[in-house]
C-alpha positions as CSV (number, residue, x, y, z in Angstrom):
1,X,-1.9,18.4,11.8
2,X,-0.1,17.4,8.3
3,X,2.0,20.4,7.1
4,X,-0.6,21.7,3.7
5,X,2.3,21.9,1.4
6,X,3.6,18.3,2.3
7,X,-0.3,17.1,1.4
8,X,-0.2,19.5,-1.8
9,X,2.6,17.5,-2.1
10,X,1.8,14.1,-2.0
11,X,-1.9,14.3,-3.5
12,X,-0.4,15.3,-6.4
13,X,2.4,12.8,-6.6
14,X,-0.2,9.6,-6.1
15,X,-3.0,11.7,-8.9
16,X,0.1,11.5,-11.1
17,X,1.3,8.2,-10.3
18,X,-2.3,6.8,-10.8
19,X,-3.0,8.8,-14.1
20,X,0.1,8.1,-15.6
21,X,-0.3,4.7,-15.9
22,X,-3.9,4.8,-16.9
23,X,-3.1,7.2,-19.9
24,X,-1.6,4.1,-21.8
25,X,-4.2,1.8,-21.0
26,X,-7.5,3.0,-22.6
27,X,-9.2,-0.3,-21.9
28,X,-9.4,0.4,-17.9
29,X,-9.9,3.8,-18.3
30,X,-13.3,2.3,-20.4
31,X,-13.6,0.5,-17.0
32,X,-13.0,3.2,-14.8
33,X,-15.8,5.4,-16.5
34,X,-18.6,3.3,-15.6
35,X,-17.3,4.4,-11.9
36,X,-17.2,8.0,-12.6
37,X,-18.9,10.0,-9.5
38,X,-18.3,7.5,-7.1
39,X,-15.8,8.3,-4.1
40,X,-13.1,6.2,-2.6
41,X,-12.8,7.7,1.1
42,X,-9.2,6.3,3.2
43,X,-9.0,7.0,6.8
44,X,-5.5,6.2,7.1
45,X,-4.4,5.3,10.9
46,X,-0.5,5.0,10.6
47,X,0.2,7.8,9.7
48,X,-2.9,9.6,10.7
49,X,-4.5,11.2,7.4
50,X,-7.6,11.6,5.4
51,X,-7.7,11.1,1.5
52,X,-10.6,10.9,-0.7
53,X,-10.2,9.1,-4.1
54,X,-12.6,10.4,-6.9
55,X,-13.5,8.9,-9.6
56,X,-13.9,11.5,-13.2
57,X,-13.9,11.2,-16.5
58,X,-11.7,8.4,-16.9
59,X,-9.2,9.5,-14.2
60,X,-9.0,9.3,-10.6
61,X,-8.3,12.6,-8.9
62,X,-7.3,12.4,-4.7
63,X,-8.3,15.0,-2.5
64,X,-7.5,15.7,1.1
65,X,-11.3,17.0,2.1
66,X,-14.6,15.9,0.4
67,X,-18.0,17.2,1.3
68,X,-19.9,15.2,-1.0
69,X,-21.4,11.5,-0.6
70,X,-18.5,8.6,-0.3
71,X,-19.2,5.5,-2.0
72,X,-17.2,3.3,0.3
73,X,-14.3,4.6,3.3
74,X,-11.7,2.5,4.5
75,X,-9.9,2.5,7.4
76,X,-6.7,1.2,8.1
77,X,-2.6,1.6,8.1
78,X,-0.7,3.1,4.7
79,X,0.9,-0.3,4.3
80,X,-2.4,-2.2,4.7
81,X,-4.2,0.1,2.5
82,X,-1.2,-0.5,0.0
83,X,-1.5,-4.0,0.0
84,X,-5.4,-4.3,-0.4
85,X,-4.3,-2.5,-3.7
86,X,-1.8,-4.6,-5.3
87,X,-2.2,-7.8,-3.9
88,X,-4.4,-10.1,-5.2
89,X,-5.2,-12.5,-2.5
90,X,-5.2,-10.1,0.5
91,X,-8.7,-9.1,1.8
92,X,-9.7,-6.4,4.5
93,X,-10.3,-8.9,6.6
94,X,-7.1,-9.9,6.3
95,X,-5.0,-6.5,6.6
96,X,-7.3,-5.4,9.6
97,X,-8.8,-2.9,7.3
98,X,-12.9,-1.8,8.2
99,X,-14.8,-1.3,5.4
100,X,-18.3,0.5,5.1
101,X,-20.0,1.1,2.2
102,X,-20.4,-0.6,-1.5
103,X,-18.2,-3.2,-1.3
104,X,-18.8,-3.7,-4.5
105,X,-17.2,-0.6,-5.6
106,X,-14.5,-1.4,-3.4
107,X,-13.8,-4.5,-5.3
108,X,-14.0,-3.3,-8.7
109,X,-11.7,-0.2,-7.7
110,X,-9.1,-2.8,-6.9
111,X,-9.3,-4.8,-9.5
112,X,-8.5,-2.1,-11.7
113,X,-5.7,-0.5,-9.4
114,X,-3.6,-3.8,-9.7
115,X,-4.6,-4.3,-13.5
116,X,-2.4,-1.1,-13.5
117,X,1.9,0.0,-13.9
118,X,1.5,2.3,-11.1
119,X,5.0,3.4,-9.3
120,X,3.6,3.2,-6.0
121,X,6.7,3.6,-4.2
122,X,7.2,6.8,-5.5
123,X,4.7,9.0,-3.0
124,X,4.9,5.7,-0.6
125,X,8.5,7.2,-0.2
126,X,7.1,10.8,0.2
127,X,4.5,9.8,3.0
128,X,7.0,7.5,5.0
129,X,10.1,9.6,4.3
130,X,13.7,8.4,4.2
131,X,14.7,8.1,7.9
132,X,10.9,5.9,8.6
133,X,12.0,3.7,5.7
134,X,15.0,2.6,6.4
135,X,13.9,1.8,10.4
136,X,10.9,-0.2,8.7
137,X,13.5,-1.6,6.4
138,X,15.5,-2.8,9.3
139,X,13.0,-4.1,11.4
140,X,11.1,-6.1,8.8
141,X,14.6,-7.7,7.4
142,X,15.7,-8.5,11.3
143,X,12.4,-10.4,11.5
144,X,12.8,-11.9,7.8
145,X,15.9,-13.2,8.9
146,X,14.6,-14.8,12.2
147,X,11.9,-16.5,10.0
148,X,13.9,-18.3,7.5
149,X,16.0,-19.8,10.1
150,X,12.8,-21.1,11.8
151,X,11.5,-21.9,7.9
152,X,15.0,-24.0,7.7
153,X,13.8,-26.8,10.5
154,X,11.5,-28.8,9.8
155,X,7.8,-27.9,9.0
156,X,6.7,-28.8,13.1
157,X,9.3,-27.2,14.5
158,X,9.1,-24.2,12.9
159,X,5.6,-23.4,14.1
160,X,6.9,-24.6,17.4
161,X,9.3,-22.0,17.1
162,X,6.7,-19.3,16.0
163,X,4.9,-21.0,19.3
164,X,7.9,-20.1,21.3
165,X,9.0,-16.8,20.5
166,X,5.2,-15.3,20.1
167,X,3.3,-17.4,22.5
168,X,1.3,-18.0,19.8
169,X,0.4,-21.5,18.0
170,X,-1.0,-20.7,14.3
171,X,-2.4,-23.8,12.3
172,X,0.5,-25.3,9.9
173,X,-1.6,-23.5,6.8
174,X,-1.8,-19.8,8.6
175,X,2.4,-20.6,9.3
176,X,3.0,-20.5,5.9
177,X,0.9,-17.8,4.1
178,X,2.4,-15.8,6.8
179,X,5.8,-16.6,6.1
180,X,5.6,-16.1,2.4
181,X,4.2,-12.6,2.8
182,X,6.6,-11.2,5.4
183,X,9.3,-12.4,2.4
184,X,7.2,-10.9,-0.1
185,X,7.4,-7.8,2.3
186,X,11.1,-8.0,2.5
187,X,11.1,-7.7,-1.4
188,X,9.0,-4.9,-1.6
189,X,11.2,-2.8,1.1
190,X,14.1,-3.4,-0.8
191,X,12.7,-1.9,-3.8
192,X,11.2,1.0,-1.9
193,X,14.6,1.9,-0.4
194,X,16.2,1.4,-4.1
195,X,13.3,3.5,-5.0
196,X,13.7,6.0,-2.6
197,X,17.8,6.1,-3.3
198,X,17.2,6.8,-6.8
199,X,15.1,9.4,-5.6
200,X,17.5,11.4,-3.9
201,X,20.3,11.2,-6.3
202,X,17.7,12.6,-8.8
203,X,17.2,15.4,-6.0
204,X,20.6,15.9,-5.5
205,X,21.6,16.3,-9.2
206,X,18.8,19.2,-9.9
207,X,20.2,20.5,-6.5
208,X,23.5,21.1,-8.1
209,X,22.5,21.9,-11.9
């Protein structure tokens, strides 16, 4: 059961993070009205937690229970769900995420998210914590690495490689979308564990004022 001051905690930090940046952009917020009363619902699997994003008077507030009608409810991983928000070309489909519900909604809601500045590393950082980060940092370089040696050979044997290792054999297209979004992965851990760094310095200095 999630400790109820770490999820004080972290609804809080993504409201803020998500309101913060729609404070300077009145235009979506004109967007995000004609949503108000609908109800985002995430059943996150990894980590295992509930959160419920609603949508009123031009702001989106999270909550960890809801007992009113949902709108649409996802399911899926923290890092999937994160995705589906700021990239524009992946899909549920995609990121193994079930949807059920207005998908309509769904897309709309996303559209806006990514129109929007939001620091989502900052309560990405609180849910996965330092120690997780840096082992997903690790893991997801060591197999970056592996990658763009395979990405060095030629195109074939490459995917004969990917053949090889995973006993696997992807078409030549599915190779390469796969390969450029474990290195834009790579990129976005670095910048989360920058992220988190600065973080803890901040932490640290109001530790010792």
């Amino acid at each position: 059961m999630t400790d109820p001051t770490f999820r004080a905690g972290f609804d809080a930090t993504l409201e803020t993070a998500i309101n913060s940046a729609l404070r300077y952009d009145p235009g979506t917020r004109a967007r995000l009205d004609k949503l108000a009363g609908k109800v985002l619902a995430v059943a996150l699997s990894a980590p295992k937690m509930n959160l419920f994003l609603v949508i009123e008077d031009e702001r989106i507030e999270v909550h960890s229970r809801w007992g009113g009608e949902v709108t649409t409810e996802l399911q899926g991983s923290a890092i999937a769900f994160l995705q589906l928000l700021k990239n524009r070309d992946a899909t549920p489909a995609k990121l193994g995420v079930t949807v059920r519900g207005s998908s309509a909604f769904l897309a709309e809601l996303q559209s806006i998210l990514r129109d929007l500045d939001i620091d989502w590393e900052e309560p990405l950082s609180k849910l996965v914590g330092d120690s997780p980060a840096h082992q997903i940092g690790l893991g997801v370089r060591a197999a970056a690495g592996w990658l763009k040696d395979a990405l060095g050979k030629a195109p074939g044997a490459a995917a004969e490689a990917v053949s090889e290792e995973w006993q696997v054999t992807p078409p030549q297209a599915q190779f390469e979308a796969f390969a450029e979004d474990v290195s834009e992965l790579v990129q976005g851990v670095d910048r989360l564990e920058a992220r988190i760094a600065h973080l803890r310095q901040r932490l640290n200095q109001r530790g010792t004022d």
